[in-house]
C-alpha positions in Angstrom: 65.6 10.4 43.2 64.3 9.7 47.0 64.9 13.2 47.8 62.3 13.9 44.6 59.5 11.6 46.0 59.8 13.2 49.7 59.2 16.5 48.1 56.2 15.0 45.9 54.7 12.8 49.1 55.0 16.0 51.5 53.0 17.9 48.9 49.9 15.3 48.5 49.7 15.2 51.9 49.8 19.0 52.0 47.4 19.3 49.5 45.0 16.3 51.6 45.6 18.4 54.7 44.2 21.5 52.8 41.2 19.6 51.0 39.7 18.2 54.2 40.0 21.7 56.2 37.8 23.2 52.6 36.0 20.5 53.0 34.9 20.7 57.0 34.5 24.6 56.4 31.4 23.8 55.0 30.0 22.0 58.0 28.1 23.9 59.9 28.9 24.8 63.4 26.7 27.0 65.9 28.5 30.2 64.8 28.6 32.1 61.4 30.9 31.5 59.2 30.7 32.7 55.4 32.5 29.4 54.3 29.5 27.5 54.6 27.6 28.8 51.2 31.3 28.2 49.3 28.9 25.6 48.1 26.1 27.3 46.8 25.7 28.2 43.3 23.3 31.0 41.6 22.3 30.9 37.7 23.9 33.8 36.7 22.8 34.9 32.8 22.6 31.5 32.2 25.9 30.2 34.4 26.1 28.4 37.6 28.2 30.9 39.6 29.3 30.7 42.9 27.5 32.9 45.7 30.6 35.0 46.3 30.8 36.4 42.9 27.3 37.7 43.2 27.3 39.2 46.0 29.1 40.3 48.8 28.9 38.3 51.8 29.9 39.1 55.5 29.6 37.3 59.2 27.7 40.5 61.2 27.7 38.7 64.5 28.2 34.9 65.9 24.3 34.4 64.8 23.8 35.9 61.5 25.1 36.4 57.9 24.5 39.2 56.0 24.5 38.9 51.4 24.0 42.3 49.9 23.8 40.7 46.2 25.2 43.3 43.5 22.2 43.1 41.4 18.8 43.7 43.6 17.1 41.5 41.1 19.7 38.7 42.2 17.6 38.4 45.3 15.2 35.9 45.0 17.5 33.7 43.1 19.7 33.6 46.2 17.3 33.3 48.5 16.3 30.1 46.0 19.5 28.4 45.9 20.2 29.1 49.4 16.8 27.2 50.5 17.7 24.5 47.4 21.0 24.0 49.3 19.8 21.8 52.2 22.2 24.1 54.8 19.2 24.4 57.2 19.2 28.2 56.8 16.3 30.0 55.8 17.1 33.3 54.4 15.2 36.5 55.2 15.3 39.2 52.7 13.8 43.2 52.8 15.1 43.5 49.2 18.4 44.7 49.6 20.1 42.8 52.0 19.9 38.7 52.6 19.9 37.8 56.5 20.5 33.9 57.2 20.2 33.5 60.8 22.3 31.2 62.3 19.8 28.9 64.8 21.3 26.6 67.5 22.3 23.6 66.6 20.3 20.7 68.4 22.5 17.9 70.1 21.1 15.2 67.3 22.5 17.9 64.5 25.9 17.7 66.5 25.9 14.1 66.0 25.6 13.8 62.9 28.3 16.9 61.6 30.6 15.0 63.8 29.6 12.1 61.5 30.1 13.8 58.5 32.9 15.3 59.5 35.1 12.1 60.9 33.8 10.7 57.0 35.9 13.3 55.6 38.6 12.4 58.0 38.3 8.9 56.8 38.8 9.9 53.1 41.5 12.1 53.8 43.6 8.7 55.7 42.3 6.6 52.9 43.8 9.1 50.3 47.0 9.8 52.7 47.7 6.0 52.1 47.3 5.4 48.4 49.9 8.5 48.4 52.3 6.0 50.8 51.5 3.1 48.2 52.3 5.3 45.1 55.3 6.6 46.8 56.7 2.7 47.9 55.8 1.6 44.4 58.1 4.3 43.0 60.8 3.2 45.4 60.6 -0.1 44.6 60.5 0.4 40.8 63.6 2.5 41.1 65.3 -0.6 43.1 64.4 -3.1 40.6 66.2 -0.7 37.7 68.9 -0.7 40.0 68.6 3.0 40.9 69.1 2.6 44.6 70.4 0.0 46.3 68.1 -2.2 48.9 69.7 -0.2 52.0 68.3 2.9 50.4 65.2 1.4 49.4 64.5 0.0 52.9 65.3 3.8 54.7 63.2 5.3 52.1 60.6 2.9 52.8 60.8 3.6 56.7 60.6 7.5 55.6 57.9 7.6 53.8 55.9 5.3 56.8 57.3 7.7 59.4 55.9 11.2 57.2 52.6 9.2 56.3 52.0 8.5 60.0 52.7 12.4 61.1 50.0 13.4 58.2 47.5 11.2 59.4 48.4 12.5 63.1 47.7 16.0 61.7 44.5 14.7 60.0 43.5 13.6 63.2 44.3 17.1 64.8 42.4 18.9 62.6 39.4 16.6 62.9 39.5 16.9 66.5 39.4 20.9 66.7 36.4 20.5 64.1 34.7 18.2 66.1 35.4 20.5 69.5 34.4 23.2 67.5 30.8 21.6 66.6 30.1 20.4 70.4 31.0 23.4 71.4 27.7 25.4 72.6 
């Protein structure tokens, strides 16, 4: 029964891990990176569809993205929802091909992705602990019914603290490279 809830906690917190690294792959550092129109949607025959299934879309150098759209007449829709998307990129298009220039990011910009980006950090703890109180509560229920004794119940306890505190030590690693990443010049 422990053994079960370890297995389910390790999971969440894999899964948290995983949804905050999406998440700060769509803040926007100095460099190109593709991940940062994940995001951006096109009306596709009538269906919100994400940018990736339109279109192919490649990182040509540290400065500049290239989207060569499947359909020509896809074009100006992208170049819509791209300038609709508030990313700060304004794309430049000779018909065929979609070129977003990367431009430097100015030290206020920095500021505030680190800001956003330490927010997402903050959920990610927040969510890491309702997963620690879910995971007691289900401990606890299972001592109440007699399930476990209170020896077992207190190292379970002490278990799940001790894999809740390494998660939010990895939370805080990942945040950290991010936020290098952004400084970064």
């Amino acid at each position: 029964m422990i053994n079960d809830i370890v297995k389910d906690l390790d999971k969440e917190i894999s899964d948290t891990h995983h949804g905050l690294k999406m998440q700060l792959a769509k803040l926007r550092t100095g460099r190109a990176n593709i991940a940062v129109l994940d995001g951006v949607r096109i009306d596709y025959y009538g269906t919100p569809t994400p940018l990736s299934q339109v279109a192919q879309i490649s990182a040509t150098d540290p400065r500049m993205i290239t989207i060569k759209p499947w359909e020509k007449k896809l074009t100006i829709d992208i170049e819509r929802a791209i300038m609709a998307s508030k990313l700060g990129l304004n794309p430049q298009s000779d018909g065929e091909i979609i070129r977003l220039p990367i431009p430097q990011l100015t030290e206020e910009r920095r500021k505030e992705l680190v800001k956003q980006a330490r927010t997402e950090g903050e959920k990610s703890k927040v969510a890491l602990r309702n997963h620690r109180r879910n995971a007691n509560e289900m401990l606890k229920e299972l001592e109440k019914d007699k399930e476990i004794s209170e020896d077992d119940l207190k190292r379970a306890l002490e278990q799940v603290q001790e894999i809740i505190d390494k998660g939010i030590t990895d939370v805080e690693g990942i945040l950290g490279q991010k936020e290098r990443e952004i400084i970064e010049i």
